[in-house]
C-alpha positions in Angstrom: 176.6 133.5 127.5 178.5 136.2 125.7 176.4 139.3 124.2 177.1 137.8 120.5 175.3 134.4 121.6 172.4 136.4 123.2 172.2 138.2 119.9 172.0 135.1 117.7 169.5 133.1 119.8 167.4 136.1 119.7 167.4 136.1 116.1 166.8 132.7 115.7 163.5 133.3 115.5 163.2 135.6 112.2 163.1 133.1 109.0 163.2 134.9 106.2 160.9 137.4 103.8 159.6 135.5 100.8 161.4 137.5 97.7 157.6 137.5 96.4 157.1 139.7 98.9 160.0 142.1 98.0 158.5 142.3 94.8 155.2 143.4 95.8 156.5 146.2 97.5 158.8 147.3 95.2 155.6 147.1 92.9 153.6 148.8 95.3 156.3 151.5 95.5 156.9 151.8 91.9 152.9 152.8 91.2 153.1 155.5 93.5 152.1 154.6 96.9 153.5 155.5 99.6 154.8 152.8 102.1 156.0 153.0 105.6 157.0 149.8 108.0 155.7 150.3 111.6 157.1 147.6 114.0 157.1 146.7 116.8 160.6 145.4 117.0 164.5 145.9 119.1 166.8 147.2 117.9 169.0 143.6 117.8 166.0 142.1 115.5 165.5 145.4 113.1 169.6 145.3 112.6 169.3 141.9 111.5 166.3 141.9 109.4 168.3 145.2 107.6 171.1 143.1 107.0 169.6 139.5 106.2 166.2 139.6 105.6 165.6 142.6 103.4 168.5 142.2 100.5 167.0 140.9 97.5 169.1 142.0 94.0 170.6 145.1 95.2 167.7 146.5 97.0 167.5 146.8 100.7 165.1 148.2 103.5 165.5 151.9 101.9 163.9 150.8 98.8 161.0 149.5 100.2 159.7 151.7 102.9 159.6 155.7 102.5 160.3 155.7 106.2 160.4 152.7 108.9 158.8 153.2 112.0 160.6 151.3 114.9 158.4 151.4 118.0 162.0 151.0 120.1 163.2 154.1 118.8 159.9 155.7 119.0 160.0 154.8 122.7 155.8 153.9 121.7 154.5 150.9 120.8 151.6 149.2 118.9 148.6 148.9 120.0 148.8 152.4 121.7 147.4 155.1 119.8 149.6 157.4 120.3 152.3 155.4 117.7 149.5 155.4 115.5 148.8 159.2 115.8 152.6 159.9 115.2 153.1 157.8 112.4 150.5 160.2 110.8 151.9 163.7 111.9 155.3 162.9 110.6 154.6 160.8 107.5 151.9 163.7 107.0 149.5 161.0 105.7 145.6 161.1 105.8 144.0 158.4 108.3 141.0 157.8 105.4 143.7 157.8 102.6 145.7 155.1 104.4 145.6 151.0 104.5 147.5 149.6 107.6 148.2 145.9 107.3 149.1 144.2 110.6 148.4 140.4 111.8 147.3 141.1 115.1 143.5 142.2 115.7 143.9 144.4 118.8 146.1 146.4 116.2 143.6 147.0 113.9 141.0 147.7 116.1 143.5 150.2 117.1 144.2 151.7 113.9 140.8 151.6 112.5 139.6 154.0 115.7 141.7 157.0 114.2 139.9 156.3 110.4 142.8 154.5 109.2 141.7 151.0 107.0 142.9 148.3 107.8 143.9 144.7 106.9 144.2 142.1 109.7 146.8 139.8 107.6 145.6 136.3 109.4 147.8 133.8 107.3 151.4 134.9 106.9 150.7 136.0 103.0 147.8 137.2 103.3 148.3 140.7 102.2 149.1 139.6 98.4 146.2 138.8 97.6 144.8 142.6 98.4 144.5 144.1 94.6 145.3 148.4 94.6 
């Protein structure tokens, strides 16, 4: 198989991200919270999430997030506390002031033993339903 082939069967796996939820977070955004992504996610996934997945009008990834978080670049990764605890010291956020929304358990759990809230998002859209 050629590198471009690996690539694309790779990504064959990411669908799509409902425009409702685009909305939401450019909601979110737009009433002052501060949101940041923290995945744990390559580099050949995140590149085509950037350039597929995240469009919608003539927004993109930048619009949405304050910062992304990429536990390959970060060289950590979810559920380790140490991504966690260096999400905090460089988005300079408060653990007590901060809602982290993940669909795995054992990443909560995680989260929720530095003070952060959490949200374990069980069914894919969970998370909408959360008021602010």
């Amino acid at each position: 198989m050629t590198n471009e082939e690996i690539i694309d069967a790779a990504n064959k796996m990411l669908v799509e991200i409902p425009d409702e939820k685009k909305e939401r977070l450019l909601q979110l955004k737009k009433a002052g919270y501060r949101l940041f992504l923290l995945s744990n996610t390559i580099d050949i996934h995140w590149d085509y999430c950037v350039e597929h997945l995240f469009p919608y009008q003539n927004y993109g990834v930048e619009d949405y997030f304050e910062h992304c978080f990429l536990s390959q670049r970060m060289h950590l990764a979810k559920p380790d506390a140490h991504i966690y605890e260096e999400v905090i010291r460089q988005a300079n956020i408060h653990p007590d002031e901060t809602l982290f929304v993940d669909d795995l358990k054992e990443n909560c759990e995680a989260a929720e033993k530095l003070g952060i809230h959490t949200f374990q998002n069980v069914k894919l859209d969970d998370w909408l339903s959360l008021r602010f």
